[in-house]
C-alpha beads as a LAMMPS data file, in Angstrom:
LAMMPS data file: protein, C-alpha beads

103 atoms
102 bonds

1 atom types
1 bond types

-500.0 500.0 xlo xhi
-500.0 500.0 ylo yhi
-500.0 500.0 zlo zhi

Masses

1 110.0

Atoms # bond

1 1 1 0.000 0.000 0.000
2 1 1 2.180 2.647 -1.175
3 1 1 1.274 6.196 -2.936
4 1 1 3.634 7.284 -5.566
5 1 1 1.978 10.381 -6.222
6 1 1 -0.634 12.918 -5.556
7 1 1 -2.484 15.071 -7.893
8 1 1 -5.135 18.017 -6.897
9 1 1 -8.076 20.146 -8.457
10 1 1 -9.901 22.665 -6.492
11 1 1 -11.768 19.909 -4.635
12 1 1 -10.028 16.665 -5.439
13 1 1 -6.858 14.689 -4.644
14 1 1 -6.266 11.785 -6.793
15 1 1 -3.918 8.985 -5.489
16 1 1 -1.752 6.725 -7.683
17 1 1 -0.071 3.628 -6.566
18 1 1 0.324 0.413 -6.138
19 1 1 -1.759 -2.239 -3.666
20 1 1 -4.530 0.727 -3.035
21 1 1 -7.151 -2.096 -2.428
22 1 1 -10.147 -2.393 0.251
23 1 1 -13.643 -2.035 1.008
24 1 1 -13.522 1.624 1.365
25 1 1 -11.379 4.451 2.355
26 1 1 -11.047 7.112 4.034
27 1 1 -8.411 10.852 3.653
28 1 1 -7.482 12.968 5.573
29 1 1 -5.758 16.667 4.524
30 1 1 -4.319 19.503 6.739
31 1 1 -6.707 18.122 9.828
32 1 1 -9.880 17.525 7.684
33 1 1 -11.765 14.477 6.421
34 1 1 -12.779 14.328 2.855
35 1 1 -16.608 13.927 1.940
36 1 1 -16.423 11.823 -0.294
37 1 1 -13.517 8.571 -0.805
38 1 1 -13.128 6.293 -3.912
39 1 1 -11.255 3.495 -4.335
40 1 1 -11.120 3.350 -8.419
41 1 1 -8.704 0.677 -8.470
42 1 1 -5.907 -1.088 -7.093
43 1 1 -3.794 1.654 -8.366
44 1 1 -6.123 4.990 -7.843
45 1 1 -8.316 6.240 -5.120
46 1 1 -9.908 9.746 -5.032
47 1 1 -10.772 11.915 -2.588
48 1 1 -13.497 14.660 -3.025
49 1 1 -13.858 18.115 -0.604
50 1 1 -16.812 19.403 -1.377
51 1 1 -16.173 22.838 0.283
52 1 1 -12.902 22.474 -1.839
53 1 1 -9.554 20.906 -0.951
54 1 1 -7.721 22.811 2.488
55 1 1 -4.960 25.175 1.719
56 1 1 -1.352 24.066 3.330
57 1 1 0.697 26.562 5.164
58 1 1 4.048 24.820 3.875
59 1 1 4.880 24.397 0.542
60 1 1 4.304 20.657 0.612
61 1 1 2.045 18.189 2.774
62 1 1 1.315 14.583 2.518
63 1 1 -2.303 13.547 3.017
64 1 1 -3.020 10.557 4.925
65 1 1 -4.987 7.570 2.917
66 1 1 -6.354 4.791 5.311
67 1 1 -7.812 1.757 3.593
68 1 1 -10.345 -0.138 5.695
69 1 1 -10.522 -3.909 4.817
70 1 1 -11.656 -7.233 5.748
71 1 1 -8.741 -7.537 8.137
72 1 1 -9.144 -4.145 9.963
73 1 1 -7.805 -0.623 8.754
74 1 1 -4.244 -0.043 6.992
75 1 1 -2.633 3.829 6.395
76 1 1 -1.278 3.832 2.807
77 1 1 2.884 4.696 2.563
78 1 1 3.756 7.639 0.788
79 1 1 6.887 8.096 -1.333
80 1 1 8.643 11.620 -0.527
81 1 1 7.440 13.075 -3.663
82 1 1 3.504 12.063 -3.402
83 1 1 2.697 15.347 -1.783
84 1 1 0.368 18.257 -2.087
85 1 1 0.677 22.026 -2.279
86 1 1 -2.352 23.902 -2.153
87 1 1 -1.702 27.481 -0.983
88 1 1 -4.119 30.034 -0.419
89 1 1 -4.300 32.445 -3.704
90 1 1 -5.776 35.609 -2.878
91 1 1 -6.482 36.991 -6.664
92 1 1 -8.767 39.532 -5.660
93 1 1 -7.621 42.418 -3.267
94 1 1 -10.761 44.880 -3.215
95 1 1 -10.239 48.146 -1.836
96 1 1 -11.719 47.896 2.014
97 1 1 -12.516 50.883 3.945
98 1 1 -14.002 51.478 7.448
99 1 1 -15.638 54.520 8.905
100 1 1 -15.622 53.289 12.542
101 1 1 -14.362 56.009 14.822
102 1 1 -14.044 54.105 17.603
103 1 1 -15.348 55.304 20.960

Bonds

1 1 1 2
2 1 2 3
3 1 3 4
4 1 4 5
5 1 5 6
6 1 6 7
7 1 7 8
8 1 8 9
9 1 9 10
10 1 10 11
11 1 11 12
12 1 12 13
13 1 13 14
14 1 14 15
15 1 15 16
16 1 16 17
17 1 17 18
18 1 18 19
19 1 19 20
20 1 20 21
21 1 21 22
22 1 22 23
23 1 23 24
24 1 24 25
25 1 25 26
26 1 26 27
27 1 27 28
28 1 28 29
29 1 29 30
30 1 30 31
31 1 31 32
32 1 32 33
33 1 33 34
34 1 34 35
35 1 35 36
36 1 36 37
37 1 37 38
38 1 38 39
39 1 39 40
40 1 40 41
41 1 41 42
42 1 42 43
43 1 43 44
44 1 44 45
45 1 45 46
46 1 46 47
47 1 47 48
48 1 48 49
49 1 49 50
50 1 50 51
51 1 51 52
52 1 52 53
53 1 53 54
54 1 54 55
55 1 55 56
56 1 56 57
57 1 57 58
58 1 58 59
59 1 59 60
60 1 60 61
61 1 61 62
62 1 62 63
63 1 63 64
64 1 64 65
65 1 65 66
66 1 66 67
67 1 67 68
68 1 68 69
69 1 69 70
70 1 70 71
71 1 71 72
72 1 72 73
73 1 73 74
74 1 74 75
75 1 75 76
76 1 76 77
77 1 77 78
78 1 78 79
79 1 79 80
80 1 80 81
81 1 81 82
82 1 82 83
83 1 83 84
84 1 84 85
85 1 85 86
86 1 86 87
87 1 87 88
88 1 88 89
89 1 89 90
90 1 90 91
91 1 91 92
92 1 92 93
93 1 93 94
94 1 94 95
95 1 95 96
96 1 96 97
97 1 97 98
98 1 98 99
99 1 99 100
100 1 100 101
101 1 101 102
102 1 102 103
């Protein structure tokens, strides 16, 4: 059960490796739980955010994959490159103005 890489969309991370095989799964990113986990084969399992994948504070994190089988639950390996970087992009940076005085 080892991930050799990690690929993300806005709300996804997809998981390729080898062994990824059980009855379901679960993921687990930057302290949240995904909504949704998919095992699509024994070499790709995707995770779905529905409020959109959580940002990372370092440049890269590795997610944690737990497969739950028959014979209890097993946390996936990751090879040092299967991580994720997913840093907050502010692309908007309206003008913001207060008239509190204070008081």
């Amino acid at each position: 059960m080892t991930v050799t890489s990690v690929s993300n969309t806005s709300k996804k991370l997809s998981f390729v490796g080898t062994n990824l095989d059980g009855l379901d799964c679960q993921v687990f990113f930057e302290g949240l739980e995904a909504d949704v986990c998919s095992i699509q084969s024994s070499a790709s399992v995707e995770a779905t955010f529905l409020n959109g994948v959580p940002t990372t504070t370092v440049t890269s994190v590795s997610p944690e994959l737990i497969l739950n089988t028959a014979s209890g639950d097993h946390y996936a390996s990751f090879d040092a490159s299967a991580t994720v970087s997913n840093p907050l992009d502010i692309t908007n940076t309206p003008s913001i103005v207060s008239s509190f005085a204070g008081g």
